[in-house]
N, C-alpha and C positions, 0 to 999 in steps of 0.2 A: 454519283457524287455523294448522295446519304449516305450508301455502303462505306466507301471511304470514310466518312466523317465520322460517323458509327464503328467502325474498326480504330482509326485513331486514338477514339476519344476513348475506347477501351484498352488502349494500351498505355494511354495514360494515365489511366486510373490506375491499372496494374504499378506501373512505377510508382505513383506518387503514393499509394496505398502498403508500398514494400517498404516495411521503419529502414532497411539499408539508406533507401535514398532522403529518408524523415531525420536523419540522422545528426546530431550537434555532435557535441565532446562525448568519446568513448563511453566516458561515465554514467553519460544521461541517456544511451542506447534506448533502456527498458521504459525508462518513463516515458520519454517519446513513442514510444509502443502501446502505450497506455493512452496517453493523451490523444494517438490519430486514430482511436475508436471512436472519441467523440468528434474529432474535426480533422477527416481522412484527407482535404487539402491544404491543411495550416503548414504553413512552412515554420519549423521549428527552430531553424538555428538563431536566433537570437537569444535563444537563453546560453547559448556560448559564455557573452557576457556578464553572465550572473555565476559561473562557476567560480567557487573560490580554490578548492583543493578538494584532492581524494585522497580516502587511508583507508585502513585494514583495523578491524577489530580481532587481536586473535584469541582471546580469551572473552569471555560473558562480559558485556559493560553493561550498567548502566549509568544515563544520561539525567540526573536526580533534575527533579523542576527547577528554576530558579538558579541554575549553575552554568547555562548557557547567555550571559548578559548581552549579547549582541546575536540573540535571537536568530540565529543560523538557520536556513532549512537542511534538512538530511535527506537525501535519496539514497536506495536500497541500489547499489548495483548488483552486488548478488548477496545472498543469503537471507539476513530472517531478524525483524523484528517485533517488540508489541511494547503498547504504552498500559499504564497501570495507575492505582491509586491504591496508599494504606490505610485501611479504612481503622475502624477504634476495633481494639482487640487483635491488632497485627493483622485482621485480614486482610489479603490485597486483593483487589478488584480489577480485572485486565476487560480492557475498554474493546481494544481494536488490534490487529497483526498487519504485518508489512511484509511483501512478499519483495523482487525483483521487482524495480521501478516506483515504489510506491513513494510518496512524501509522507515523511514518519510524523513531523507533525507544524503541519501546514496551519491547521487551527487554534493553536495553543494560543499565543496571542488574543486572540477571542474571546479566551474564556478568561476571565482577569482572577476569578476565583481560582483556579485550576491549581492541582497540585499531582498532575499526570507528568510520571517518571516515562522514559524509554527505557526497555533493556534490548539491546543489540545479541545475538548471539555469536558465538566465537565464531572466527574465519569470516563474518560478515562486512562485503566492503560498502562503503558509502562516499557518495559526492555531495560536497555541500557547494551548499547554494545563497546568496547575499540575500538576505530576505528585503532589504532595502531597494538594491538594485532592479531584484523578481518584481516589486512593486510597482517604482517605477515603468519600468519594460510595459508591467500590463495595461495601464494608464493610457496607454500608447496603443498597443497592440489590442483591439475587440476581439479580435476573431481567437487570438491566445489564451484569453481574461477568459472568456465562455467556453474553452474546451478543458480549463483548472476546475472552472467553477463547475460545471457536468459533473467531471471525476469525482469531485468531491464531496457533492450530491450523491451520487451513485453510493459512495462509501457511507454516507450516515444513513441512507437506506436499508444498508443492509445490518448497520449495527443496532437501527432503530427495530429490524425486523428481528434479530437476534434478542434484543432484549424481553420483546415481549414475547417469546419462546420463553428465554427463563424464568418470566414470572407465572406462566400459562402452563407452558407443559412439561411432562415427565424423564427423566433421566435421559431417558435410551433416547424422542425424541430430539432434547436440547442435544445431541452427540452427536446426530443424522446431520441437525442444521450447521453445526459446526465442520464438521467433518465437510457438505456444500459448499460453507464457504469458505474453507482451504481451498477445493478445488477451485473454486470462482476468481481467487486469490492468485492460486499459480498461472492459470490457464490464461490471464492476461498475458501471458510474458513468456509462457513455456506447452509444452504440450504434454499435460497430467495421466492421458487417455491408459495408457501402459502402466502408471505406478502413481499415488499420491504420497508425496511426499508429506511427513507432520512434525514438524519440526519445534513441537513443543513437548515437556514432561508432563506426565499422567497428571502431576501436583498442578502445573499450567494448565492446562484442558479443564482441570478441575474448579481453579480459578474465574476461568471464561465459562463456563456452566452451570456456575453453582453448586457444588456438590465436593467431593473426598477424591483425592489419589486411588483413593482404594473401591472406591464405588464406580468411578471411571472404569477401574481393573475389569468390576466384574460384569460391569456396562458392555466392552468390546468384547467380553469371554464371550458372552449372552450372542453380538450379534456374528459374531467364526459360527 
């Protein structure tokens, strides 16, 4: 009877651990895939509820602060995002990147100071989400609320750990870290092991580093 129950109970975890059967609205595939890292038995589909509509970006958007007045969540269902700020002297400073599944920006709200744009890249599509309803729902749901709130932890970790690379160390290192956490970024949601995908401009990387287009250039010359 232990065998049994010990064979069972592993073939339910198999199910329940496969995001097919984790699965809500098409749209929300990826995030759910993200989210049953931190909570492999949460049952997901009530965030059905909270879907408003999906679209296609086909050209570069951005999403400027303050232009979204009913404070929408965005999920990535495929392609590639990052939020940013224009600092004095035209500089812009890229915060964090959105891979497949990610909430572009869950936090905004938070920061009541905050003047963090999105830009979306072309062909990326996104589901949004009622951030009101998301609310609600979690108020409700504990076991939901703690696998958001993990994820989301998880991500200021690593942006907190990126940051102080840029202020600590040198070119080629800040590139290695970034370059990490592309992979760490895709590999929630896809399998990077054969090819990394970087779906930002030398100018972008340059941004999120601290440093030139052009010194980026001769940063990856350096490590071929």
């Amino acid at each position: 009877p232990e065998r049994v129950a010990s064979s069972l109970s592993a073939e339910r975890s198999k199910v329940l651990l496969n995001p097919e059967n984790l699965r809500p609205a098409d749209g929300l595939h990826a995030l759910v895939q993200r989210l049953s890292r931190f909570a492999p038995w949460q049952d997901f589909a009530a965030l059905d509820a909270c879907l408003i509509e999906s679209f296609r970006f086909e050209r570069d958007e951005v999403l400027w602060a303050g232009e979204d007045p009913d404070e929408r969540l965005f999920i990535i269902s495929e392609g590639f995002a990052f939020d940013f700020a224009m600092l004095s002297g035209r500089k812009r400073h890229i915060f964090d990147f959105y891979g497949r599944g990610a909430i572009c920006n869950w936090s905004r709200p938070a920061r009541e100071d905050t003047s963090e744009n999105i830009a979306f890249k072309a062909r990326t599509e996104v589901s949004v989400l009622d951030r009101q309803r998301l609310t609600d729902l979690l108020a409700g749901e504990e076991g939901l609320a703690r696998a958001i709130a993990d994820y989301e932890l998880s991500r200021a970790m690593r942006v907190s750990q990126r940051v102080r690379a840029l202020i600590s160390l040198p070119a080629r290192d800040r590139l290695l870290i970034l370059l990490l956490d592309l992979y760490d970024e895709f590999s929630a949601t896809e399998d990077p092991r054969r090819w990394l995908p970087i779906p930002l401009t030398q100018e972008e990387i340059g941004d999120l580093i601290g440093t030139t287009s052009v010194h980026v250039s001769r940063t990856f010359s350096t490590l071929e």
